[in-house]
LODRENMI-525734 format. One line per field, with one value per residue (C-alpha): residue in three letters; x, y, z. Coordinates in steps of 0.02 Angstrom, whole numbers, plus 50000, padded with zeros to 5 digits. Layout:
N
r	(ALA, ...) .
xx	(X, ...) .
yy	(Y, ...) .
zz	(Z, ...) .
***
This chain:
175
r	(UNK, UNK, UNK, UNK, UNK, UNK, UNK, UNK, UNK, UNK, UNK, UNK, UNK, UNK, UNK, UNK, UNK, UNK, UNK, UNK, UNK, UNK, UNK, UNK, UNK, UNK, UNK, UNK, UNK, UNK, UNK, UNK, UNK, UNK, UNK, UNK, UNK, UNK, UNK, UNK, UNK, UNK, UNK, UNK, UNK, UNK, UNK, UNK, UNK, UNK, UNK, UNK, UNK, UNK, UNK, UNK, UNK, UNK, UNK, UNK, UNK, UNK, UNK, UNK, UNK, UNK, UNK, UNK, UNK, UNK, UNK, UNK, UNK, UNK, UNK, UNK, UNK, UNK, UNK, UNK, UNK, UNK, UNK, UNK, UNK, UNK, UNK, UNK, UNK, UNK, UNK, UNK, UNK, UNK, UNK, UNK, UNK, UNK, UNK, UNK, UNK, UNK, UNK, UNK, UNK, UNK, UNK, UNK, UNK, UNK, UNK, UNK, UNK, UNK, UNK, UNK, UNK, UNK, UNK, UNK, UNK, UNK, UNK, UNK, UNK, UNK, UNK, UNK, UNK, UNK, UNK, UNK, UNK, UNK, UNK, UNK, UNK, UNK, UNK, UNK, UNK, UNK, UNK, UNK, UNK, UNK, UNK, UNK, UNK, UNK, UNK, UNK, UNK, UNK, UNK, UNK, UNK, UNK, UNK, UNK, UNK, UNK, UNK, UNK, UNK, UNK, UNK, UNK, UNK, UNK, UNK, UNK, UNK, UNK, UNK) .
xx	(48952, 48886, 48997, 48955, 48788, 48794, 48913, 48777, 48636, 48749, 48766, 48589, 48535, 48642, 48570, 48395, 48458, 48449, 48605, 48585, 48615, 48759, 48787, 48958, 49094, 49192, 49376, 49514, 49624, 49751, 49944, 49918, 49832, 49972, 50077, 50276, 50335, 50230, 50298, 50287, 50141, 50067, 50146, 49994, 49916, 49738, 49601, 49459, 49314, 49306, 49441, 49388, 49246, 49374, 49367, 49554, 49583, 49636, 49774, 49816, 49816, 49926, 50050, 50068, 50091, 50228, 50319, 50328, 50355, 50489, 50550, 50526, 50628, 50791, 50722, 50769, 50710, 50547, 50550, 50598, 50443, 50345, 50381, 50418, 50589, 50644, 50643, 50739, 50877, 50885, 50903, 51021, 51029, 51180, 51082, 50935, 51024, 51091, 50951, 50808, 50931, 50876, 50676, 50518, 50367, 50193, 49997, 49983, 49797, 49736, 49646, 49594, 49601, 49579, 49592, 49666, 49710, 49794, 49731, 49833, 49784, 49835, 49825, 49813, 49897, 49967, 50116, 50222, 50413, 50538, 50740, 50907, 50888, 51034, 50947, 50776, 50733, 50851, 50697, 50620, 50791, 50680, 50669, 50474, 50392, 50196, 50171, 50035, 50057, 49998, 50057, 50049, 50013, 50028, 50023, 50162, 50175, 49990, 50019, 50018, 50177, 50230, 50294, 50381, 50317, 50206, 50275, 50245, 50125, 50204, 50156, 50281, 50265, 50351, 50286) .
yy	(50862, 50685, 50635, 50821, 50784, 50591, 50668, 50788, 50667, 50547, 50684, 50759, 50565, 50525, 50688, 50612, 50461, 50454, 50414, 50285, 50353, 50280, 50303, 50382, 50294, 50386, 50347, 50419, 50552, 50495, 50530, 50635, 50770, 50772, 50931, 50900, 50973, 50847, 50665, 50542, 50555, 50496, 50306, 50250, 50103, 50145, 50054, 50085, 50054, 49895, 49823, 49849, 49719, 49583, 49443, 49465, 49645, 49696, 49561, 49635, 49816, 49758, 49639, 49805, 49926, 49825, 49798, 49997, 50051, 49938, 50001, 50182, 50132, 50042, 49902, 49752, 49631, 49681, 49664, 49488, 49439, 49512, 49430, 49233, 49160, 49166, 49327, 49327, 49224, 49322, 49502, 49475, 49622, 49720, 49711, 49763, 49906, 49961, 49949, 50059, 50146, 50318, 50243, 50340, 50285, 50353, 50380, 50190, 50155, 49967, 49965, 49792, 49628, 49477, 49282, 49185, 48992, 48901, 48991, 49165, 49348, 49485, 49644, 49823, 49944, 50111, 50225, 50353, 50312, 50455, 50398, 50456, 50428, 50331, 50198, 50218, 50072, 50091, 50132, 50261, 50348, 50482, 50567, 50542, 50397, 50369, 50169, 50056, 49869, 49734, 49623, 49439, 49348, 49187, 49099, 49039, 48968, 49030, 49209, 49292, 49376, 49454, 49337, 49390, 49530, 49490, 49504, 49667, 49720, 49896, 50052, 50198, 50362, 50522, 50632) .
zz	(48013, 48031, 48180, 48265, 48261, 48321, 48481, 48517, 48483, 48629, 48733, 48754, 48757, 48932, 49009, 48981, 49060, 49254, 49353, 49481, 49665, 49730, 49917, 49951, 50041, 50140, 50137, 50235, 50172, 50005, 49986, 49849, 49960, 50097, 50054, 50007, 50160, 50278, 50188, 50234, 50339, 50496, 50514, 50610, 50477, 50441, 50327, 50199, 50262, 50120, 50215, 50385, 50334, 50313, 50449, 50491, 50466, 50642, 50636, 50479, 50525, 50674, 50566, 50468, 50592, 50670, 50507, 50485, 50635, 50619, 50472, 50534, 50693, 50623, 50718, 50642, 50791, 50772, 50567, 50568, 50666, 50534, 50363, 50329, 50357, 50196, 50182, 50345, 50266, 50116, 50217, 50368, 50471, 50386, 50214, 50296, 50393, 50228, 50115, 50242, 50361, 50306, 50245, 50339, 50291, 50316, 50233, 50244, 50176, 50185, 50023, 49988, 50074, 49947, 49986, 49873, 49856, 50005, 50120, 50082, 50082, 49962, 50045, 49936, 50002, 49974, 50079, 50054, 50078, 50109, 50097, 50034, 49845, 49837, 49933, 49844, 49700, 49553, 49440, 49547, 49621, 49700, 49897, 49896, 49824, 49840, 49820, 49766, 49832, 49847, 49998, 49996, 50187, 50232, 50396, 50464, 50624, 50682, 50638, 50483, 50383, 50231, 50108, 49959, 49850, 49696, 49540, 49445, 49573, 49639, 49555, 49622, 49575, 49632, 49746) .
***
């Protein structure tokens, strides 16, 4: 009886309390709203309007774009001029072939663009990746997959590219 009346007591106490008025930000449609039948989504890269505000987000919306629509493509060429030679060496182009040869990917959001130390960005992102499931991540051997990223950039040689992936920073879930 106690605790019922301390919950109400709470409850009818926030309702007296006034919300602050937070002006709405307008983001651009999520995965989670794009029906089955339409994944993976329009490829075109798009941000937030949080990190639109970011000094180099253009270069980074283009750095993007070109890395998917590489990946969308088969187009190796263009890949390798969009991540850091390492990962270059470590994918030659029959691993690559083999590893996104049937990959689409689409609903790429720009969430979140964060310096860090050394002059690097992280970039948030999310997508929605549509392959055979045979070539999908062993944990996550699905057709759809809605990610949740986070891209490190460097520069390298003037521009900037994907370096390798942060540790334990995808979130996948099936769509």
């Amino acid at each position: 009886m106690f605790a019922v009346g301390v919950g109400l007591g709470v409850r009818e106490l926030s309702a007296r309390v006034e919300t602050p008025v937070v002006p709405a930000v307008v983001l651009p449609e999520t995965t989670s709203r794009n029906p089955s039948a339409n994944q993976p989504g329009p490829d075109t890269v798009q941000l937030t309007q949080d990190a639109a505000t970011h000094p180099h987000a253009e270069e980074i919306r283009e750095l993007l774009q070109r890395h998917f629509s590489a990946i969308n493509r088969g187009d190796y060429e263009v890949w390798k001029t969009t991540v850091v030679q390492a990962r270059v060496q470590e994918m030659p182009q029959s691993k690559w072939r083999a590893e996104y040869e049937s990959t689409q990917d689409g609903s790429i959001y720009v969430h979140r663009v964060d310096a860090t130390a050394g002059g690097a960005l992280r970039v948030m992102l999310s997508l929605v990746s549509v392959q055979d499931p045979s070539k999908a991540p062993p944990e996550m051997r699905a057709k759809c997959i809605r990610w949740r990223v986070v891209y490190p950039l460097v520069p390298e040689n003037g521009n900037w590219k994907i370096n390798h992936g942060l540790y334990n920073s995808a979130r996948t879930a099936r769509c």
